[in-house]
DRENDO-1510 file (C-alpha; in Angstrom, 1 decimal, always signed):
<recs>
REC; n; res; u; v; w
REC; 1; UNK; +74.3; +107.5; +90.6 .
REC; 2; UNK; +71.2; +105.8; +89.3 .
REC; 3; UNK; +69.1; +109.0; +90.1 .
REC; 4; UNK; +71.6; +111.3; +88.5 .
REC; 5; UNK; +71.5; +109.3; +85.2 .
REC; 6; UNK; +67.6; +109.0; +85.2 .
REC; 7; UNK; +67.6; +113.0; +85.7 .
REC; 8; UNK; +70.1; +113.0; +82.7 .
REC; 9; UNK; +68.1; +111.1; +80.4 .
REC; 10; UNK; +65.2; +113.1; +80.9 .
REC; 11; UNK; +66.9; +116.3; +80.2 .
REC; 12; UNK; +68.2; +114.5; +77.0 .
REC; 13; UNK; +64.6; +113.3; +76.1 .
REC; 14; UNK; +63.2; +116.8; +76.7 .
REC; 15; UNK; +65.6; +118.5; +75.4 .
REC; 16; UNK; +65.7; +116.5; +71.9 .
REC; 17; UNK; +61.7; +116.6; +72.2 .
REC; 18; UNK; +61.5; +120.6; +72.7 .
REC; 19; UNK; +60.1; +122.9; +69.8 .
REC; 20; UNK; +61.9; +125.8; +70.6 .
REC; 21; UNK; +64.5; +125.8; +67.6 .
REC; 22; UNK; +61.6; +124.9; +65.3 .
REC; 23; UNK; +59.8; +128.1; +66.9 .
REC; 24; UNK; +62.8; +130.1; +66.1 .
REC; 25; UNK; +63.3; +129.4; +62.7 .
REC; 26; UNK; +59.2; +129.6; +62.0 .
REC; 27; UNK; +59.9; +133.3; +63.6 .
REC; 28; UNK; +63.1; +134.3; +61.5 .
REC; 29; UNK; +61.0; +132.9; +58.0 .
REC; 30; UNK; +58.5; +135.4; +59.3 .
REC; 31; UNK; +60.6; +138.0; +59.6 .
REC; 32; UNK; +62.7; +137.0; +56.4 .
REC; 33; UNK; +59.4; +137.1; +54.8 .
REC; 34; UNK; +58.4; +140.4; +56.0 .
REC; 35; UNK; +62.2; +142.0; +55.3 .
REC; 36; UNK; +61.5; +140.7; +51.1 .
REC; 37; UNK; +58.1; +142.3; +51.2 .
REC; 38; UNK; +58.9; +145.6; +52.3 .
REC; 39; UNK; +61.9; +145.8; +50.1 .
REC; 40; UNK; +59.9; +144.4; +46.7 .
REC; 41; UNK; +57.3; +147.5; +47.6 .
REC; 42; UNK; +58.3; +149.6; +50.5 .
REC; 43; UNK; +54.9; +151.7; +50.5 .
REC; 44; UNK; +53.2; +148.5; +52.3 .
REC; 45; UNK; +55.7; +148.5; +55.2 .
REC; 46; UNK; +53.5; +149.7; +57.8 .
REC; 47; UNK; +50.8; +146.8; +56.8 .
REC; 48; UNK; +53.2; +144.5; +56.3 .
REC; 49; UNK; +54.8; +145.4; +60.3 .
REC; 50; UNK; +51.7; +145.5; +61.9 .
REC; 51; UNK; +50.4; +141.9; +60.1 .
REC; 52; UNK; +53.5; +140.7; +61.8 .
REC; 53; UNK; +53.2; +141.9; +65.2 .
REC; 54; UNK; +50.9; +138.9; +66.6 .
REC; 55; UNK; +52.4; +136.3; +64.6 .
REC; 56; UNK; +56.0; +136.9; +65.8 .
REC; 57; UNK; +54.2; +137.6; +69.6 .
REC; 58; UNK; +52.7; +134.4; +69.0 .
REC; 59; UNK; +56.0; +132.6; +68.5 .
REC; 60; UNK; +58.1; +134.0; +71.0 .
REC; 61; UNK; +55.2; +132.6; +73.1 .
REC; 62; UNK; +55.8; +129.4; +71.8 .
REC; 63; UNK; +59.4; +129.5; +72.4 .
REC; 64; UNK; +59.7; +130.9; +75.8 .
REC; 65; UNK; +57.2; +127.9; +76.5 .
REC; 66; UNK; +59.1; +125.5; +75.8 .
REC; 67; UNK; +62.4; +126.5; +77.1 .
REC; 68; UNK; +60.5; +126.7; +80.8 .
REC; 69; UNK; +60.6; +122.7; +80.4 .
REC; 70; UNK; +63.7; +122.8; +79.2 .
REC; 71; UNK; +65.0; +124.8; +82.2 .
REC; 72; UNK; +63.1; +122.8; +84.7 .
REC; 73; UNK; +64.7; +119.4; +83.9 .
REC; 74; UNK; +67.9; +121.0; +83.4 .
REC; 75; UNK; +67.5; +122.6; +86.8 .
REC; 76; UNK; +66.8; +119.1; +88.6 .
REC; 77; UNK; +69.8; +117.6; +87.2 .
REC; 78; UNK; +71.9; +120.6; +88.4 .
REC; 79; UNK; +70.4; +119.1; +91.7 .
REC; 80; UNK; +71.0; +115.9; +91.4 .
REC; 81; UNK; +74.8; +116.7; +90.4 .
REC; 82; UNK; +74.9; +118.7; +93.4 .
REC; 83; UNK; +73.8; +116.5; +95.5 .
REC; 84; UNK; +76.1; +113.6; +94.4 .
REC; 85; UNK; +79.3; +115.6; +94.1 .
REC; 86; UNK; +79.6; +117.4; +97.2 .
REC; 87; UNK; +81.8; +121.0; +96.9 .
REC; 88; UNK; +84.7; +120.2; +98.1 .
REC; 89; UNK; +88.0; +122.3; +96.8 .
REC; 90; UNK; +90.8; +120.6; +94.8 .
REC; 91; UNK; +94.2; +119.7; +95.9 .
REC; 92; UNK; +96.8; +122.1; +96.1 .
REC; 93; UNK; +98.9; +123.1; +93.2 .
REC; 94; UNK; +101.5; +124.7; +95.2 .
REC; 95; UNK; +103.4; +121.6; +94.0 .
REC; 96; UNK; +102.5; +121.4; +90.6 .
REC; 97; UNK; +105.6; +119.9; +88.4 .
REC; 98; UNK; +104.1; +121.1; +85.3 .
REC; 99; UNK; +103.9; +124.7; +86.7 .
REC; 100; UNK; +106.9; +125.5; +84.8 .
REC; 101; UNK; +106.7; +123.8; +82.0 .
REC; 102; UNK; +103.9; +125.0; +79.9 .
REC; 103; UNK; +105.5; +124.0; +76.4 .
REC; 104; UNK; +104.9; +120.5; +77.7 .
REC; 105; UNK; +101.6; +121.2; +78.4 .
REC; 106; UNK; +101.1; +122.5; +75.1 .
REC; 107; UNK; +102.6; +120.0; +73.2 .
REC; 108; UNK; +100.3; +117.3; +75.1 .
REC; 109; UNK; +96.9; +119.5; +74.3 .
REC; 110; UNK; +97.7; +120.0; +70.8 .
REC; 111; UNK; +99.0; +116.5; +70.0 .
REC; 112; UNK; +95.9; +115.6; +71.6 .
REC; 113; UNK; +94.0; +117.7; +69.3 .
REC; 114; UNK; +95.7; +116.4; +65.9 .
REC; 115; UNK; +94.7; +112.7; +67.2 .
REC; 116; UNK; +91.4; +113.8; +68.0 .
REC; 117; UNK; +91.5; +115.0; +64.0 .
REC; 118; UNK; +90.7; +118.4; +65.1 .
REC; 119; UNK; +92.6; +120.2; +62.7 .
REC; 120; UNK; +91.2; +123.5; +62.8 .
REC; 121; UNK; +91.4; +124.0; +66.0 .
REC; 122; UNK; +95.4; +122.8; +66.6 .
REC; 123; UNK; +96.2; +125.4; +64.0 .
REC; 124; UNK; +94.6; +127.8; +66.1 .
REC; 125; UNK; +96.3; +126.8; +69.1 .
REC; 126; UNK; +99.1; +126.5; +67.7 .
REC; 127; UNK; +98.8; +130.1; +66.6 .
REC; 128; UNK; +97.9; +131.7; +69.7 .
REC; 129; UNK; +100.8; +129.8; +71.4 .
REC; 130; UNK; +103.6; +131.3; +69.0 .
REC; 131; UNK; +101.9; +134.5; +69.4 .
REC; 132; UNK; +102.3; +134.1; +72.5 .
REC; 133; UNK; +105.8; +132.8; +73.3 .
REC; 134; UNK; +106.9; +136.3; +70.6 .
REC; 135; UNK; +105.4; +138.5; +73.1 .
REC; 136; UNK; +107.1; +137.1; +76.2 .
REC; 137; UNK; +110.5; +136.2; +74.0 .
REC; 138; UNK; +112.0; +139.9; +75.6 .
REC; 139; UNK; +111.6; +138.5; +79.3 .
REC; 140; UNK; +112.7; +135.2; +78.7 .
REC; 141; UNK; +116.1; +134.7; +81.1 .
REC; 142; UNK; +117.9; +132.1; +78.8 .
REC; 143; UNK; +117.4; +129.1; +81.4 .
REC; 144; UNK; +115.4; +126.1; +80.2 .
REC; 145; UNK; +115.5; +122.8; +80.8 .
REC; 146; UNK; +115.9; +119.5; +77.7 .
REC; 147; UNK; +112.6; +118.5; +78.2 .
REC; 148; UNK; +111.4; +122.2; +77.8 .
REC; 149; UNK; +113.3; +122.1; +74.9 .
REC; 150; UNK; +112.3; +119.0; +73.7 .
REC; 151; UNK; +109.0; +120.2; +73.9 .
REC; 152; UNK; +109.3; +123.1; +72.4 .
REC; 153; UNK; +111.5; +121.5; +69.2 .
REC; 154; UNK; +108.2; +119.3; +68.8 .
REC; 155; UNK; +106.0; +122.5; +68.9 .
REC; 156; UNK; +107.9; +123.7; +66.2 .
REC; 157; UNK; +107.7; +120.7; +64.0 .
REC; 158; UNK; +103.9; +120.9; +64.9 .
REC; 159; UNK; +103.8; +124.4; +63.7 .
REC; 160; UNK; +105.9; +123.6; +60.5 .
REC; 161; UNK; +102.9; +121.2; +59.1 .
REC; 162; UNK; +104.6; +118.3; +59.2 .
REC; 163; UNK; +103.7; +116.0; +61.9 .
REC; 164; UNK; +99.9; +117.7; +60.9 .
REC; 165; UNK; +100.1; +116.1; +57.7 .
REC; 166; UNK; +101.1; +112.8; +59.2 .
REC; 167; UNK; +98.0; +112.8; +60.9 .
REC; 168; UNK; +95.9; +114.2; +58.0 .
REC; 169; UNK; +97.6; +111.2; +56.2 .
REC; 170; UNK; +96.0; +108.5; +59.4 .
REC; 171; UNK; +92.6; +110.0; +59.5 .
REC; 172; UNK; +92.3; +109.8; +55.8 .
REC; 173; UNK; +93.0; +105.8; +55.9 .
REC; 174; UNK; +91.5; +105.4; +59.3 .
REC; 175; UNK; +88.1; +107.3; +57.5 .
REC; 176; UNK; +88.1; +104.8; +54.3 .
REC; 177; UNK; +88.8; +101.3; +56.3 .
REC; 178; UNK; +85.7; +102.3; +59.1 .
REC; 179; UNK; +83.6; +104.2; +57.2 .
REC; 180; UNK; +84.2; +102.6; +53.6 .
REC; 181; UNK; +85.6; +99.1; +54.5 .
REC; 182; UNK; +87.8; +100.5; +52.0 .
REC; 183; UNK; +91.6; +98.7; +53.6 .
REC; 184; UNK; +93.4; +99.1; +50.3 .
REC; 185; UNK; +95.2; +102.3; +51.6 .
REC; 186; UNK; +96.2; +101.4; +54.4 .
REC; 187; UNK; +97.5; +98.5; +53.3 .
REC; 188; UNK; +99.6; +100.6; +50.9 .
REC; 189; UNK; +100.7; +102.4; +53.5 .
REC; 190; UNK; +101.9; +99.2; +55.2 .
REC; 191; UNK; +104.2; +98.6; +52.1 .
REC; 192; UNK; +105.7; +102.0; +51.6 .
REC; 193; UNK; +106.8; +101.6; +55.2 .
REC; 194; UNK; +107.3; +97.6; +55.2 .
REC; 195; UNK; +111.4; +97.9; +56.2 .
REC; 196; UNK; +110.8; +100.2; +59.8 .
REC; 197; UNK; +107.3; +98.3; +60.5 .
REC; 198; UNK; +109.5; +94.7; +60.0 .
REC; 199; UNK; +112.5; +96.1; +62.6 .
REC; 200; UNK; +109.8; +96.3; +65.0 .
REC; 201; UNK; +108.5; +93.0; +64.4 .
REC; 202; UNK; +105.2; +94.3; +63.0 .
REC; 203; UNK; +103.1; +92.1; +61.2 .
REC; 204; UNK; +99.8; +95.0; +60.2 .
REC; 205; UNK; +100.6; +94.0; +56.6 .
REC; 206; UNK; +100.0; +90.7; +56.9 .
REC; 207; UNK; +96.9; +91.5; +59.5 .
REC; 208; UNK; +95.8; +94.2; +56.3 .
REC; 209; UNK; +96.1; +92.0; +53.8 .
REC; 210; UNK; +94.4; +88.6; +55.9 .
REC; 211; UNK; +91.4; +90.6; +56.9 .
REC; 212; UNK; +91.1; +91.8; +52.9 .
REC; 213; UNK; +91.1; +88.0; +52.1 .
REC; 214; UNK; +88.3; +87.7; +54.3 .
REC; 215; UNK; +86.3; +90.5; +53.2 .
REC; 216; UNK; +86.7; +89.1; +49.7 .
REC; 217; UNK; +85.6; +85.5; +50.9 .
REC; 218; UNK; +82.6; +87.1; +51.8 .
REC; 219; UNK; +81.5; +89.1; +49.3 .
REC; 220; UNK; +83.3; +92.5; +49.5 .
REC; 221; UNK; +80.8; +95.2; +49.3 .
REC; 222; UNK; +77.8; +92.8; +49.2 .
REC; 223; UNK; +78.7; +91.5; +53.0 .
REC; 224; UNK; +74.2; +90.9; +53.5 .
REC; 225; UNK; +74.6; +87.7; +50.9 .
REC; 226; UNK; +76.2; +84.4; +51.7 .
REC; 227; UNK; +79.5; +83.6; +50.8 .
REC; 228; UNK; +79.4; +83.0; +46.7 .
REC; 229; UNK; +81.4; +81.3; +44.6 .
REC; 230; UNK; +82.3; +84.9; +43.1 .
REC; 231; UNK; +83.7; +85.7; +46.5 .
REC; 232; UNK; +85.9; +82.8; +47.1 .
REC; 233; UNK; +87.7; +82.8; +43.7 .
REC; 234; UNK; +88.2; +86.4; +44.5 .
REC; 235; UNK; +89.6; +86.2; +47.7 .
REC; 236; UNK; +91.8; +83.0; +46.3 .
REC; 237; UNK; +93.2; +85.4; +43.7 .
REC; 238; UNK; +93.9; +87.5; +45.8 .
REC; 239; UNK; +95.7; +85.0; +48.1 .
REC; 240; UNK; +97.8; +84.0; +44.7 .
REC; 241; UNK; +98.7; +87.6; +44.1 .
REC; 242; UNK; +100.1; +89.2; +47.6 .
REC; 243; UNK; +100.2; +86.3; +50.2 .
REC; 244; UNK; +103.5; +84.9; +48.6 .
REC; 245; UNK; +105.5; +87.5; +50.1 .
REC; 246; UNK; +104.1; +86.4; +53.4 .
REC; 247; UNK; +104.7; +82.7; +53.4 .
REC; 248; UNK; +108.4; +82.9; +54.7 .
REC; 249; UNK; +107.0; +84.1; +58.4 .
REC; 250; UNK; +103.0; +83.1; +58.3 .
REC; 251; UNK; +102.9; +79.9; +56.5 .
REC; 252; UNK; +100.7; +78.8; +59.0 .
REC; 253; UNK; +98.5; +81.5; +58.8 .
REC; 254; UNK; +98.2; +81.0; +55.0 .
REC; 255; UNK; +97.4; +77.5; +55.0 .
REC; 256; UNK; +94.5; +78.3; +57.3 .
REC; 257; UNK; +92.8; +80.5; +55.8 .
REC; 258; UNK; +93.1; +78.5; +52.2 .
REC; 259; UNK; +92.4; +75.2; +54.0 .
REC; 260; UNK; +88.9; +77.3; +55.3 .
REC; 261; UNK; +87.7; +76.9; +51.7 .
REC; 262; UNK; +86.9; +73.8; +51.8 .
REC; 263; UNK; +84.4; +74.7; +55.0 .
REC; 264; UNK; +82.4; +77.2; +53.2 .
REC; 265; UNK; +79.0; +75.3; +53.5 .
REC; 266; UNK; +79.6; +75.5; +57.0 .
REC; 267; UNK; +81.8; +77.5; +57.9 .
REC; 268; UNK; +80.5; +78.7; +61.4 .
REC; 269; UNK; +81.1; +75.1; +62.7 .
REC; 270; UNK; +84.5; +75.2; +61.2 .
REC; 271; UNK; +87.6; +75.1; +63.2 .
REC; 272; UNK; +88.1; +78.4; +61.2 .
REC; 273; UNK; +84.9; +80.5; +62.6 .
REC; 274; UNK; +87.2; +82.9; +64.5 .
REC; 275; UNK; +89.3; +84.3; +61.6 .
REC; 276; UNK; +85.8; +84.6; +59.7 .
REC; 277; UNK; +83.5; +85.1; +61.7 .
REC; 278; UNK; +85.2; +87.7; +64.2 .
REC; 279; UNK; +83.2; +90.7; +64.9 .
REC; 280; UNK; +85.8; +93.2; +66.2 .
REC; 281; UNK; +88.1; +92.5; +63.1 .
REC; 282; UNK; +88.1; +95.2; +61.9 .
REC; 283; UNK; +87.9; +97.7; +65.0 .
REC; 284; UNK; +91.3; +95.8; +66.5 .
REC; 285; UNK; +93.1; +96.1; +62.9 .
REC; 286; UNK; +92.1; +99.9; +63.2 .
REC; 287; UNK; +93.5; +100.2; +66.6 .
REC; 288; UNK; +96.8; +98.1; +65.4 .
REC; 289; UNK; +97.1; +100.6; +62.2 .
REC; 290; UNK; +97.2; +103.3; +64.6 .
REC; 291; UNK; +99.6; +102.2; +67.2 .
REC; 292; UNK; +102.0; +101.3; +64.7 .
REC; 293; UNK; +101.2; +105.0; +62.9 .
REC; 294; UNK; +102.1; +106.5; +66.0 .
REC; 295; UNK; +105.2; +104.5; +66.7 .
REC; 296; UNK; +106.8; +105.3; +63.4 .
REC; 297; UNK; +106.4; +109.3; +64.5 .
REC; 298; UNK; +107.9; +108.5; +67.6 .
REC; 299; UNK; +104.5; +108.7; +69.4 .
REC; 300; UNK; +102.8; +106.3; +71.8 .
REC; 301; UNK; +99.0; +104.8; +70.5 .
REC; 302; UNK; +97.5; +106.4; +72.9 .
REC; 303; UNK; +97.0; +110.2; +73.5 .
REC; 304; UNK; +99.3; +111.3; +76.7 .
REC; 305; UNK; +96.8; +114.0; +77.4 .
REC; 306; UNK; +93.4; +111.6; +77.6 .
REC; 307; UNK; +95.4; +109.0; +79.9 .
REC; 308; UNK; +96.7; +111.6; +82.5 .
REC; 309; UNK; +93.4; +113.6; +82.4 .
REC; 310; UNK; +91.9; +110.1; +83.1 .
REC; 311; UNK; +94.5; +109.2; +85.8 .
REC; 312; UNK; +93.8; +112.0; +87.5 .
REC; 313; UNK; +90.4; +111.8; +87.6 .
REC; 314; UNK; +90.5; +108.0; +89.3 .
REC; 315; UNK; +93.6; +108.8; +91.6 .
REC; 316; UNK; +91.2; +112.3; +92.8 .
REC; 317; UNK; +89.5; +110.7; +95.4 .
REC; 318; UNK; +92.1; +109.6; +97.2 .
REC; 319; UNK; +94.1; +113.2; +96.7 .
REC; 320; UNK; +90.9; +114.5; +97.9 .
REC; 321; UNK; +90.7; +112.1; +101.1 .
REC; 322; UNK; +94.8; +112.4; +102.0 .
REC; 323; UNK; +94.4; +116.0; +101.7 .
REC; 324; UNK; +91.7; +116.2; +104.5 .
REC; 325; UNK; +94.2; +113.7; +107.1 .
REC; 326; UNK; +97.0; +115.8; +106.5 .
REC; 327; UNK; +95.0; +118.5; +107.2 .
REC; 328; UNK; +93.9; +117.3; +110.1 .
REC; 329; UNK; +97.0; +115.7; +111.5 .
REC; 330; UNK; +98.9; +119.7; +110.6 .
REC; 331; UNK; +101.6; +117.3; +107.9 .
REC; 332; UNK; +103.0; +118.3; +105.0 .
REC; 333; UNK; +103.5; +116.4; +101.5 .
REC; 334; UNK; +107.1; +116.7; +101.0 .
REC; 335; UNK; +107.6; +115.0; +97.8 .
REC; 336; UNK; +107.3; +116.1; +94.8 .
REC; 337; UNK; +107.9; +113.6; +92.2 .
REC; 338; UNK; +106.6; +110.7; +93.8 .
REC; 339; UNK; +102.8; +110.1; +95.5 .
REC; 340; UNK; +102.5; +109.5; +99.1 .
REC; 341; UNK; +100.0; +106.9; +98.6 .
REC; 342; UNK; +99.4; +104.1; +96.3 .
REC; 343; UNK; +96.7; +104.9; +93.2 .
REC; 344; UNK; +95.1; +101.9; +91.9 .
REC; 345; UNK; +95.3; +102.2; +88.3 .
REC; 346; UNK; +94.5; +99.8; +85.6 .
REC; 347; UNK; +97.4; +98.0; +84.3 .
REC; 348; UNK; +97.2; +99.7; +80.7 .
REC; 349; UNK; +98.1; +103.0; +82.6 .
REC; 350; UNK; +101.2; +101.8; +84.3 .
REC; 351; UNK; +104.2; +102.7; +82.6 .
REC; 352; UNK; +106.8; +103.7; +84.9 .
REC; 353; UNK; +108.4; +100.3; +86.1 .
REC; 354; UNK; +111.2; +100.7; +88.9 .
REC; 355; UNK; +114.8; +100.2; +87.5 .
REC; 356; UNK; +117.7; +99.8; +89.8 .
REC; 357; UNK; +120.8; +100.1; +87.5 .
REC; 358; UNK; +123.1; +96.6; +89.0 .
REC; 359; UNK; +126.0; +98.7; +89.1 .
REC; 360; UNK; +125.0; +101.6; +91.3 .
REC; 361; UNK; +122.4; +99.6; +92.8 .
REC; 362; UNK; +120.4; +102.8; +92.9 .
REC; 363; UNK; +116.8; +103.3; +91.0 .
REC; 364; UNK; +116.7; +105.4; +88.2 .
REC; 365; UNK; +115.2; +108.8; +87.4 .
REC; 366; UNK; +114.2; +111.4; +84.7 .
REC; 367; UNK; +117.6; +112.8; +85.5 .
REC; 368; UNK; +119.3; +109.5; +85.3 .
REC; 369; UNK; +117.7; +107.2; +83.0 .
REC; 370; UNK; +118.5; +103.4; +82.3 .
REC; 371; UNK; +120.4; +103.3; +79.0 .
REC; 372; UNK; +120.9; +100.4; +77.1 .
REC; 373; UNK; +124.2; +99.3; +75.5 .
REC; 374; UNK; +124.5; +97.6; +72.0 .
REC; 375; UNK; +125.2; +94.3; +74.0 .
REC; 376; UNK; +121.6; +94.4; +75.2 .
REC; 377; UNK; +122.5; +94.8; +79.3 .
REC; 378; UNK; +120.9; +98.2; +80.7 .
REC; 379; UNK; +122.8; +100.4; +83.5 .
REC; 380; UNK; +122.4; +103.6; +84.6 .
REC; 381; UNK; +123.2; +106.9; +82.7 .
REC; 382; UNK; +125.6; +107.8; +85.7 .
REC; 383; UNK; +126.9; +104.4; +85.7 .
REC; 384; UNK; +127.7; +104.6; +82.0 .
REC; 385; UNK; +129.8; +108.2; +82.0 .
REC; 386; UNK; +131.7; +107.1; +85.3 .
REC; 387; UNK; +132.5; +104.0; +83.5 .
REC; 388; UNK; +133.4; +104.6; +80.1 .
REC; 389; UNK; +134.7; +108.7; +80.8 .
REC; 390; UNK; +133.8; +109.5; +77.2 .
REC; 391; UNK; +135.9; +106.3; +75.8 .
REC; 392; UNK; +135.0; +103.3; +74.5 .
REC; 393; UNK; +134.8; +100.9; +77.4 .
REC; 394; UNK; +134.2; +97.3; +78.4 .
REC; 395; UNK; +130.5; +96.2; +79.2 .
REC; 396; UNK; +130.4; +95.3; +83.2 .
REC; 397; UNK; +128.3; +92.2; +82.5 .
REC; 398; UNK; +130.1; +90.5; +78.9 .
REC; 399; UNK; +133.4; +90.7; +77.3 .
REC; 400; UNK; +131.7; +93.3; +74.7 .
REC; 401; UNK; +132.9; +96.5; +74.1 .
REC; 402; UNK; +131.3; +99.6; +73.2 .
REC; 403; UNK; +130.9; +103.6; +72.9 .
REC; 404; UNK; +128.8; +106.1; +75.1 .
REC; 405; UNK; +127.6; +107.1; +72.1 .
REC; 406; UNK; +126.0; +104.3; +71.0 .
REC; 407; UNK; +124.0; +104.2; +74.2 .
REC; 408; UNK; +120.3; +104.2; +74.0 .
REC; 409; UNK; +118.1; +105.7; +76.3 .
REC; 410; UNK; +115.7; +102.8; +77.8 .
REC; 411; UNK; +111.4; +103.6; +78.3 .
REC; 412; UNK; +109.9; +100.9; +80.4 .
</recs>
């Protein structure tokens, strides 16, 4: 690996070091040159060519030049990739799950693009996938499954502009509190959307609004000089003005960060250095703004598309390595949902965790999910309907009673 990454930087460094684009443009002034000469007096074209000839000769020179070093370092890191990454095929996708689903598919690249704030190119997409889908419309035979359908209803909200403007809506306030320090929208955000964010048990306004006190204790948008006494009556006001809201849940919190005034000669040996002095502040409120963003549409923090892409890429070897024993032992993988061998993820990219419902005493599936009642106790879906039949029914586990309908559908 080390010689693979020493071959990449020095394609980097010669590539970033090469003339050849400033050898271009020199030849296209020349000919830009030559093109407004002829035209302001078209009887000197033939001088005007043939003073060209060994100048643009000369640059093509140049360029070709340089690209042979550009090709040779490029053509010993193709080596060295080679040479680490052996050719070896890919798994099999005869039993690929997503092989007839490709409005899931979809939906995952193109959510993946609005994240990435690539606007541009979701419309595009976006575009090419309903053009598509009105050409094959005539073959369609009628049979789809709900997640198809799910997928497809989110398509069309993505289509319609509306979840697009959502994310327009993130990237703007995610642009201003990064590039701008600027936290003032996105703390308005917070407040427009205080009631959903508080049934969650949110607290990015108060985070918001703490790291805004902090900026304002030192300095604002003068962060290079020491705390003033300019910047703490500013952030003090500002605790005066919006932390009273607050007090009811982080009185704690509030009495900290007033109580830090009285360290500000030396406030690095304070007991209050962490809340002031933390360097990923404001990178960890950024990620919080966006996971709640996210949750609000319905969405999880992260992009579906970048964790399974990267999942896949860490559980390859050992596809690549059962694929060659099975070979060699003449077996089959029989299962489709499920992996025949254990993948060692990191623990961020679990999210599957084994249900049994306690009535059925059978694990749960896609098919028949863990649902939770308004009691809080979680069965089966199965469980549920053969219970209840459609009526309102007792809970198996407390005296509480309930309708199907009021059933919630449980993600671990």
């Amino acid at each position: 690996m080390d010689l693979l990454q020493k071959e990449h930087e020095r394609a980097w460094k010669r590539m970033k070091a090469a003339k050849s684009i400033n050898d271009v443009q020199a030849t296209i002034d020349l000919l830009q040159k030559a093109r407004d000469s002829i035209a302001a007096d078209p009887t000197k074209a033939s001088i005007t060519l043939a003073k060209l000839q060994n100048p643009v000769k000369a640059s093509f020179d140049a360029t070709n030049e340089s690209l042979k070093e550009t090709h040779s370092s490029l053509n010993k890191y193709t080596k060295a990739l080679d040479k680490l990454f052996k050719d070896r095929p890919l798994p099999s996708t005869e039993y690929d799950a997503l092989s007839n689903s490709p409005s899931l598919v979809n939906r995952a690249i193109a959510m993946h693009l609005l994240r990435e704030g690539q606007f541009s190119v979701a419309s595009t997409f976006l575009d090419e996938i309903s053009q598509a889908k009105s050409l094959a419309q005539p073959e369609s035979d009628g049979s789809s499954t709900s997640s198809e359908d799910s997928a497809s209803s989110l398509l069309d909200q993505i289509q319609s502009g509306r979840i697009r403007e959502e994310f327009t809506t993130m990237y703007h306030i995610l642009h201003e509190l990064r590039e701008n320090s600027n936290l003032l929208p996105a703390i308005q955000w917070a407040r427009d959307h205080r009631a959903p964010l508080e049934t969650r048990g949110s607290n990015l306004e108060f985070e918001l609004c703490r790291l805004q006190f902090v900026w304002l204790f030192h300095g604002g948008r003068q962060p290079q000089y020491p705390p003033s006494s300019y910047g703490r009556r500013a952030a003090l006001e500002y605790a005066r003005q919006e932390f009273s809201s607050f007090i009811p849940r982080y009185l704690k919190e509030i009495q900290q960060l007033i109580a830090a005034m009285a360290f500000w000669p030396n406030l690095d040996e304070s007991p209050y250095r962490h809340i002031f002095n933390n360097p990923t502040a404001w990178s960890e409120v950024a990620h919080s703004f966006t996971r709640e963003f996210c949750s609000l549409l319905g969405l999880s923090a992260d992009s579906p598309l970048y964790i399974a892409a990267t999942a896949g890429a860490i559980a390859l070897p050992t596809l690549l390595k059962l694929q060659t024993i099975m070979k060699a032992k003449r077996t089959e993988w029989t299962t489709q949902d499920e992996l025949p061998v254990e993948i060692p993820l990191p623990r961020s990219y679990l999210f599957h965790s084994i249900f049994v419902c306690p009535v059925s005493k059978e694990q749960t599936t896609d098919q028949n999910p863990p649902m939770m009642m308004p009691c809080g106790h979680v069965i089966a879906l199965e469980s549920l309907q053969r219970i209840s039949k459609g009526n309102k029914f007792k809970c198996p586990y407390c005296p509480s009673e309930s309708h199907p309908k009021n059933a919630r559908k449980v993600i671990f």
